[in-house]
C-alpha positions as CSV (number, residue, x, y, z in Angstrom):
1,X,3.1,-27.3,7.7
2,X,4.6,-26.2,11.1
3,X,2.7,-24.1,13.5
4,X,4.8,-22.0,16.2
5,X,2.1,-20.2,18.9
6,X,4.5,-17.7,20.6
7,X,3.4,-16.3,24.1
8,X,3.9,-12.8,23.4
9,X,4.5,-10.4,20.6
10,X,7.9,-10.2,19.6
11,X,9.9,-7.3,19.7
12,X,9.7,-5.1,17.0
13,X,12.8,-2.9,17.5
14,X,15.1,-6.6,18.3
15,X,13.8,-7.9,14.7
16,X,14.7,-4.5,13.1
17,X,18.3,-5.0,14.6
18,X,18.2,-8.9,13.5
19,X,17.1,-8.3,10.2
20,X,20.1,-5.8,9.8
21,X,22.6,-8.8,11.0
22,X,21.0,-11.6,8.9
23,X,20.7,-9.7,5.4
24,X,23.5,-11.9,4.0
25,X,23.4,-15.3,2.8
26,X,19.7,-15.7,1.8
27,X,18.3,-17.9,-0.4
28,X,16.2,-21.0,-1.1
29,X,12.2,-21.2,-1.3
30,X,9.6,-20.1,1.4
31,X,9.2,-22.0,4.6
32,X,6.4,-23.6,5.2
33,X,6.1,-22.3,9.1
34,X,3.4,-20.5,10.7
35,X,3.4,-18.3,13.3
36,X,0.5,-17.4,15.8
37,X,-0.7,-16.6,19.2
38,X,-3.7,-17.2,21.1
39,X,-6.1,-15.0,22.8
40,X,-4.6,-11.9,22.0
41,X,-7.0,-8.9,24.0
42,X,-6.9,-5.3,23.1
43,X,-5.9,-2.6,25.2
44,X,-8.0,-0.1,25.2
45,X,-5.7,2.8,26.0
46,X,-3.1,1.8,22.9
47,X,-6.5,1.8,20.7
48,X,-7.1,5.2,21.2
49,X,-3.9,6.3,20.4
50,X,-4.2,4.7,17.7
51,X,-6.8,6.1,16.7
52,X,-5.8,10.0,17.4
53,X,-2.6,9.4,15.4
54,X,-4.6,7.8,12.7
55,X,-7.5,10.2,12.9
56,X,-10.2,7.2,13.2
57,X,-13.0,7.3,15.6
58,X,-12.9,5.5,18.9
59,X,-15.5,2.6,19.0
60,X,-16.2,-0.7,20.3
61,X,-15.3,-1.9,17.0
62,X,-12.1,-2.1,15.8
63,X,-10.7,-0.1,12.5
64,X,-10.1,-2.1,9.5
65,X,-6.0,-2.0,9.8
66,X,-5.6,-2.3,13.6
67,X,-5.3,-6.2,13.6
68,X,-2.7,-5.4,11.1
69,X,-0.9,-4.0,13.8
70,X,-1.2,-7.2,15.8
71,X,-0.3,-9.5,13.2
72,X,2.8,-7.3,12.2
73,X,5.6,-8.6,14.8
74,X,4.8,-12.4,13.6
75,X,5.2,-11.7,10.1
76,X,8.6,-9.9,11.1
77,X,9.2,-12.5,13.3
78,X,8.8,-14.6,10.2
79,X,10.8,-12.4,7.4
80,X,13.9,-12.3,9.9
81,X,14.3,-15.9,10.7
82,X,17.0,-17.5,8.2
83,X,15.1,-19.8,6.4
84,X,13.1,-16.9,5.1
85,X,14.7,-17.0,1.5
86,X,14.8,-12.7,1.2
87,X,16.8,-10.0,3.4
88,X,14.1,-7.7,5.1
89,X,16.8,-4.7,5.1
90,X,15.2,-2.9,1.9
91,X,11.9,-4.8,1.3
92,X,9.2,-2.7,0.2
93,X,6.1,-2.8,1.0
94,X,3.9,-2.7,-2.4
95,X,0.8,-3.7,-1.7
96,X,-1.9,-4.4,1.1
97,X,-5.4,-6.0,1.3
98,X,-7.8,-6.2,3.9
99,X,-10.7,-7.9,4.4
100,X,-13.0,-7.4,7.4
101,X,-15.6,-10.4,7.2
102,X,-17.2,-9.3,9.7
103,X,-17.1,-6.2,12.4
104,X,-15.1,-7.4,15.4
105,X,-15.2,-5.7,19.0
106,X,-12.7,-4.5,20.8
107,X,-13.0,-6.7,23.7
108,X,-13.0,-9.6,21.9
109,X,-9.8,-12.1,22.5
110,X,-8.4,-13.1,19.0
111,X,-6.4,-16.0,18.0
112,X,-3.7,-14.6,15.6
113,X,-2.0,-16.4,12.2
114,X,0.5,-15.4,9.8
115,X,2.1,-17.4,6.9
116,X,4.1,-16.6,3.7
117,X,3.4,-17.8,0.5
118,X,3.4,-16.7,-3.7
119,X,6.9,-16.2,-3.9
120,X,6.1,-14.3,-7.0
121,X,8.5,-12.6,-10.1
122,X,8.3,-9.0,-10.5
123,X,10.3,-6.8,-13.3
124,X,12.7,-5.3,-10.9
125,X,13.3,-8.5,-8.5
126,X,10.6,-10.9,-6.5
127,X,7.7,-10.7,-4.3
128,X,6.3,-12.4,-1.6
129,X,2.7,-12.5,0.3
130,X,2.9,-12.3,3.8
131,X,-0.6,-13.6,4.8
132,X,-2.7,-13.1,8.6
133,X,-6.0,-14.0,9.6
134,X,-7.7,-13.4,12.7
135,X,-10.2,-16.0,14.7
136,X,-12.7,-15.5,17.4
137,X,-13.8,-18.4,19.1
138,X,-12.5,-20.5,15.4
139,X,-14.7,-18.2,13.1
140,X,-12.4,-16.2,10.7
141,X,-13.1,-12.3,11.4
142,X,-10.1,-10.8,9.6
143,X,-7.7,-11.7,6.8
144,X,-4.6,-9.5,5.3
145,X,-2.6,-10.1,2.6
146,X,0.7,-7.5,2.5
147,X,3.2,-8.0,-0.7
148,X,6.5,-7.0,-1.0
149,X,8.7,-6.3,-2.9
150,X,13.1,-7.0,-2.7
151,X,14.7,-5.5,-5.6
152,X,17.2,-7.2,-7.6
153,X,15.8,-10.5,-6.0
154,X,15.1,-13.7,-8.4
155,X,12.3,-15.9,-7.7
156,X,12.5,-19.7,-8.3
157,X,12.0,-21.1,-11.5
158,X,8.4,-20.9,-12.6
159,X,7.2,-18.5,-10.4
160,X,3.9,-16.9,-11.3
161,X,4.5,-12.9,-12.1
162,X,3.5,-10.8,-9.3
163,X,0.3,-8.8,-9.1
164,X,0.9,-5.5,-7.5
165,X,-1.8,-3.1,-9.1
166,X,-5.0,-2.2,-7.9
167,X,-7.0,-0.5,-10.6
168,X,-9.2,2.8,-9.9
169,X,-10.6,5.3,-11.6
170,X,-9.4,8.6,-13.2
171,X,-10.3,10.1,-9.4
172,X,-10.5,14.1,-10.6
173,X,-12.5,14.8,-7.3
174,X,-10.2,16.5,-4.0
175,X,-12.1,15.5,-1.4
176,X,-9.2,16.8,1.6
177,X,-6.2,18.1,1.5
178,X,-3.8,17.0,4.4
179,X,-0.6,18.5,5.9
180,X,1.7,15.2,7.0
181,X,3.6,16.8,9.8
182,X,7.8,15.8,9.8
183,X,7.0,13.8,13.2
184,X,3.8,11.5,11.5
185,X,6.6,8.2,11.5
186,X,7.8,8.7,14.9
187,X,4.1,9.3,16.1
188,X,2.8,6.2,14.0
189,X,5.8,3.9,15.0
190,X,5.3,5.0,18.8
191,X,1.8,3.4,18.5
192,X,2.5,0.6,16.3
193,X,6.2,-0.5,17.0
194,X,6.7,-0.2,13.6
195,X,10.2,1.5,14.2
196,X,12.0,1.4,10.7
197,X,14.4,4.0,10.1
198,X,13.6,5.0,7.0
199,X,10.4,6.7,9.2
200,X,12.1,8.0,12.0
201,X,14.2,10.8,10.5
202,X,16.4,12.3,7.5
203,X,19.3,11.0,9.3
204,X,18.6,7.5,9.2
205,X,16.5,7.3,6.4
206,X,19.3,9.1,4.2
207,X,21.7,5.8,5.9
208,X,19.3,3.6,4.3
209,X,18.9,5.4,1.0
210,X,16.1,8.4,0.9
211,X,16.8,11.6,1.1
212,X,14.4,11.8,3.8
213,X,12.0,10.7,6.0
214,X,9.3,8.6,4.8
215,X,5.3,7.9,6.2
216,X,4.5,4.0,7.3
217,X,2.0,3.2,4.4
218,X,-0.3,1.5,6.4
219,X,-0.5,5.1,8.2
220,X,-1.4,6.5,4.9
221,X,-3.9,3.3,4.7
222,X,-5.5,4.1,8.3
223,X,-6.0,8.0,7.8
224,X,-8.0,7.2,4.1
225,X,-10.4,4.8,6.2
226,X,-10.8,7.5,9.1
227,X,-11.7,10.1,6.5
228,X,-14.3,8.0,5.4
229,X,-15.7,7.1,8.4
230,X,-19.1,6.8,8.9
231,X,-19.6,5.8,5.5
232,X,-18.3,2.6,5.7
233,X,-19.9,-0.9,6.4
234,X,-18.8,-3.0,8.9
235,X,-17.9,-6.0,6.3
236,X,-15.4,-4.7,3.7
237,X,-12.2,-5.2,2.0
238,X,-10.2,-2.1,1.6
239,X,-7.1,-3.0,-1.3
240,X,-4.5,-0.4,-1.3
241,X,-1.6,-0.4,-3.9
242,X,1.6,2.0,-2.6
243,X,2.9,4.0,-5.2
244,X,6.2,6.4,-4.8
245,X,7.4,7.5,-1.1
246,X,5.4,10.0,0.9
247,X,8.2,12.2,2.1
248,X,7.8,13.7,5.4
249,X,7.2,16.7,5.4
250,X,4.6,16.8,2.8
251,X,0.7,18.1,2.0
252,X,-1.0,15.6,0.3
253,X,-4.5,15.6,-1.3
254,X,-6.7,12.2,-0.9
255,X,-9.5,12.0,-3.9
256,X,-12.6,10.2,-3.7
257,X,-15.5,8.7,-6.2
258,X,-18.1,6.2,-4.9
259,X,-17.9,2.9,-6.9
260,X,-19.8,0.1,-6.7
261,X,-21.1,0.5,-3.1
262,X,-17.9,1.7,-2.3
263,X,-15.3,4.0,-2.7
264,X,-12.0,4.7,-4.8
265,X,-9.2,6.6,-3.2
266,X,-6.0,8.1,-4.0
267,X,-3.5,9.9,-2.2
268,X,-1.1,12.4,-3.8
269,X,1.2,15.1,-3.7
270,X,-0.5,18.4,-3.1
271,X,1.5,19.7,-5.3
272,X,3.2,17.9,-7.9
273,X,0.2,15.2,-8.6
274,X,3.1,12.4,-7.7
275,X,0.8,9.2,-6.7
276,X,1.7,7.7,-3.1
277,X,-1.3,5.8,-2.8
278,X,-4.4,4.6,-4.4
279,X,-7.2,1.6,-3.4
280,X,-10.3,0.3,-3.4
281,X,-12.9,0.3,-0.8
282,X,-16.0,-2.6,-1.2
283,X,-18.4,-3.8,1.1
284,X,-18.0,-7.5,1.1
């Protein structure tokens, strides 16, 4: 295993236009590289609006899915270097778990980790686990585990299936009903860098095959925990499976039941019932 510590993010908008460069000619199994920084502080300022476009409350500890945001640039970083054996360009994001091991402050400095592994078979191509973890001082605080999914993709021989579901109840109970504004992707991305263009607008999503914009899951992700806020431990693994596109614009309704300590969630369409979302929330 290689280790790469990187002095600053990388760009998020300059791997979005590599990845569109370097979709041909993949192939091969996972590299065993990881990539990290060290000491990685938050500022406070992008917190809070991250939080306002995410509707979480502003504390001195940090949401669940904001280290995601910090890991994010190493795993593209990661997915757009050539010996990554899958195109990014059409990757879909399936699946995401979180576990917060313990509450971490905001002005803590982190040391950041991200790695790929379970190259995994799925029925309409192959998935792969990009992994993070967060340290303070050497002492694990965070861990995330996103899988995706690249259609039409084969995975090597012997390849264990993939495991995309996460299973929750029948969830009869609307507990809010949200209006997701036609701006919530270029609002997110502004905040997170996450600058896709199947989020942007109709325009370039239609380029890249929607017929129109779509919300960043981990958006939807962020604005379940912040309407569950203040019933919510500290410690906690939140497990989120993503279902069919959230078009933009769109009113959704997000159902609750408490389980096991916790919470099951679903987002859908307002609507039509169509499922865009649904997860579990534990306390660890």
């Amino acid at each position: 295993m290689a280790t790469t510590v990187l002095d600053a993010a990388p760009s998020l908008a300059s791997l979005y236009a590599k990845a569109a460069l370097t979709s041909r000619g993949r192939g091969g199994d996972l590299p065993d590289t990881h990539l990290a920084r060290h000491g990685v502080t938050v500022d406070r300022d992008h917190l809070a609006a991250y939080a306002r476009v995410c509707r979480l409350p502003l504390t001195d500890v940090l949401p669940a899915t904001y280290p995601h945001m910090l890991t994010f640039p190493l795993q593209m970083a990661l997915m757009t270097d050539r010996a990554f054996p899958l195109a990014t360009v059409g990757l879909v994001h399936v699946r995401n778990r979180i576990e917060v091991l313990r509450g971490v402050r905001a002005d803590e400095a982190l040391d950041l980790e991200v790695w790929a592994e379970r190259f995994a078979a799925h029925r309409s191509g192959a998935t792969v686990d990009l992994c993070a973890s967060a340290t303070v001082a050497g002492q694990e605080v965070w861990r995330s585990r996103s899988t995706y999914l690249s259609r039409g993709a084969k995975a090597p021989d012997g390849a264990p299936e993939a495991d995309v579901d996460v299973a929750v109840g029948a969830l009869e109970r609307t507990a809010a009903t949200w209006r997701v504004p036609d701006d919530a992707g270029r609002r997110y991305a502004k905040v997170s860098g996450d600058v896709n263009p199947i989020h942007l607008s109709g325009l370039t999503a239609k380029a890249l095959g929607f017929k129109r914009a779509i919300a960043h899951g981990m958006w939807v992700k962020a604005r379940v925990l912040g309407a569950l806020a203040g019933r919510l431990p500290e410690a906690l693994e939140v497990d989120v499976a993503f279902r069919k596109p959230l078009f933009l614009p769109s009113t959704v309704a997000l159902a609750t039941a408490e389980v096991g300590g916790g919470w099951d969630v679903a987002v859908r369409n307002a609507g039509s019932g169509t499922e865009h979302m649904v997860g579990t929330v534990r306390p660890r």
